[in-house]
C-alpha positions as CSV (number, residue, x, y, z in Angstrom):
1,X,0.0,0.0,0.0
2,X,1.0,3.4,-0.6
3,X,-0.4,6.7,0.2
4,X,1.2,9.9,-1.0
5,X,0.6,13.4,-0.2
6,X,2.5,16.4,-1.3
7,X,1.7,20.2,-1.8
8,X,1.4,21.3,-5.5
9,X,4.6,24.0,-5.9
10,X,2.3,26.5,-7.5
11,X,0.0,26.9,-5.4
12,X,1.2,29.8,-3.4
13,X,3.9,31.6,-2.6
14,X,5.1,31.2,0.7
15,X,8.0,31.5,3.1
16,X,10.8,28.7,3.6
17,X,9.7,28.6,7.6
18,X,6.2,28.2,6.5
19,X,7.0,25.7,3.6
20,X,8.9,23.7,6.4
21,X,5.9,23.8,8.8
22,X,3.3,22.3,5.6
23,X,5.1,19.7,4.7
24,X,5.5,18.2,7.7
25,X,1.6,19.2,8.0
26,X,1.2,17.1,4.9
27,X,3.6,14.5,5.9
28,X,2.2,13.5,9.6
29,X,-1.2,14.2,7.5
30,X,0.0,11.1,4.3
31,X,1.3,9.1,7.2
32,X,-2.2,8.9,9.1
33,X,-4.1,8.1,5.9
34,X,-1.6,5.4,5.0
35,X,-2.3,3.7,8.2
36,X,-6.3,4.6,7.5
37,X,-6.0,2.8,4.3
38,X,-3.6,-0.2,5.1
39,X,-6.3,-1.2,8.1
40,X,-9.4,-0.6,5.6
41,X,-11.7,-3.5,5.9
42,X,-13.6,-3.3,2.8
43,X,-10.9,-3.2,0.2
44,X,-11.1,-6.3,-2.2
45,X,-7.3,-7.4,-1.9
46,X,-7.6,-9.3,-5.4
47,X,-7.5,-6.4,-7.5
48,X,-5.0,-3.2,-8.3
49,X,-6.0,0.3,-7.5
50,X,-4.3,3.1,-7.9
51,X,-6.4,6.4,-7.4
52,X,-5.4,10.3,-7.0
53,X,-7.4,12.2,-5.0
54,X,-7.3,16.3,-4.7
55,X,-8.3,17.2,-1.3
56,X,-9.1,20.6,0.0
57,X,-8.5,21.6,3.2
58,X,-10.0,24.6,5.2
59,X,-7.6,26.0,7.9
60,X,-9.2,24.5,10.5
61,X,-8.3,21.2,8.8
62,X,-12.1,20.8,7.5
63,X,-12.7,19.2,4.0
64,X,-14.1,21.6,2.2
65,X,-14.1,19.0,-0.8
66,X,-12.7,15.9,-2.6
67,X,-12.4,15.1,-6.3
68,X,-10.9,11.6,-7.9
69,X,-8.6,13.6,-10.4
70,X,-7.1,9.5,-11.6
71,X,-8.3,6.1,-11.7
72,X,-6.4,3.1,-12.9
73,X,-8.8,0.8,-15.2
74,X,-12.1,0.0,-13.5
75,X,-11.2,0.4,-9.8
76,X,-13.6,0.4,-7.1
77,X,-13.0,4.1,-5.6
78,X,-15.6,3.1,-3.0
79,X,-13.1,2.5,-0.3
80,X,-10.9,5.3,-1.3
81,X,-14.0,7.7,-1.0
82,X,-15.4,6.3,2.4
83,X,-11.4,6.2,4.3
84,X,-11.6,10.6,3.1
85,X,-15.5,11.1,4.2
86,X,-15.1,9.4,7.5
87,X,-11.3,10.3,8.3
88,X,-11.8,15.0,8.2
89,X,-11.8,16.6,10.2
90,X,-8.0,16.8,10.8
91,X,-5.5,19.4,13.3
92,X,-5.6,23.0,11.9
93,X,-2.9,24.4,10.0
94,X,0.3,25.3,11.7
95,X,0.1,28.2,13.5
96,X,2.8,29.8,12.0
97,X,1.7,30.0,8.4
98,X,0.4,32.6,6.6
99,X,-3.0,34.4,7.9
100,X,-4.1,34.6,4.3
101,X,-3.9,31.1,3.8
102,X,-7.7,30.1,3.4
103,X,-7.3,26.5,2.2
104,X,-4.6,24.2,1.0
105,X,-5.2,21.6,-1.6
106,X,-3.3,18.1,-1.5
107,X,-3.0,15.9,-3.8
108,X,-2.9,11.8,-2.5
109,X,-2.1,9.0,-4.4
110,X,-3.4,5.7,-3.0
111,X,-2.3,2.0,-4.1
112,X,-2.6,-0.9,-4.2
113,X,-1.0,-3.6,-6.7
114,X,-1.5,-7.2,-6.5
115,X,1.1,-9.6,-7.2
């Protein structure tokens, strides 16, 4: 299983400190959801997915919304869908980042391939 999360670099432009401070935001953030989705119940283990999701995040840390930007073949995005809709709220933003920072959108890969 893997579950990826970055920031897209041109979303904003912001300071090094405060660069620092979302990424390990979106780290700790990739790292939760990759246990979420390694423990999922309901995934059929006998078939590959591989889905992106965009997620956007309010800075409380509130999903404002969700969109399946990729889809390998015919998967099942059922499990993807229900480990985002039950997992948000998350922790705010840090406090240190900017105070015009409104939302953050993060994109997350999640996989699965079957040998």
């Amino acid at each position: 299983y893997i579950c990826r999360a970055h920031i897209p670099a041109d979303v904003f432009d912001i300071s090094r400190q405060e660069e620092e401070s979302l990424n390990t935001y979106v780290n700790t953030l990739s790292s939760i959801l990759h246990e979420k989705w390694r423990s999922q119940p309901n995934i059929d283990r006998r078939n590959n997915i591989q889905t992106k999701v965009l997620l956007k995040l309010d800075k409380q840390g509130n999903l404002i919304c969700s969109a399946i930007v990729k889809t390998f073949k015919n998967t099942d995005n059922s499990p993807v869908l229900s480990l985002i809709n039950n997992f948000f709220p998350y922790k705010p933003f840090p406090v240190n980042t900017d105070s015009k920072l409104r939302s953050l959108d993060i994109e997350v890969t999640f996989e699965q391939e079957v040998s």
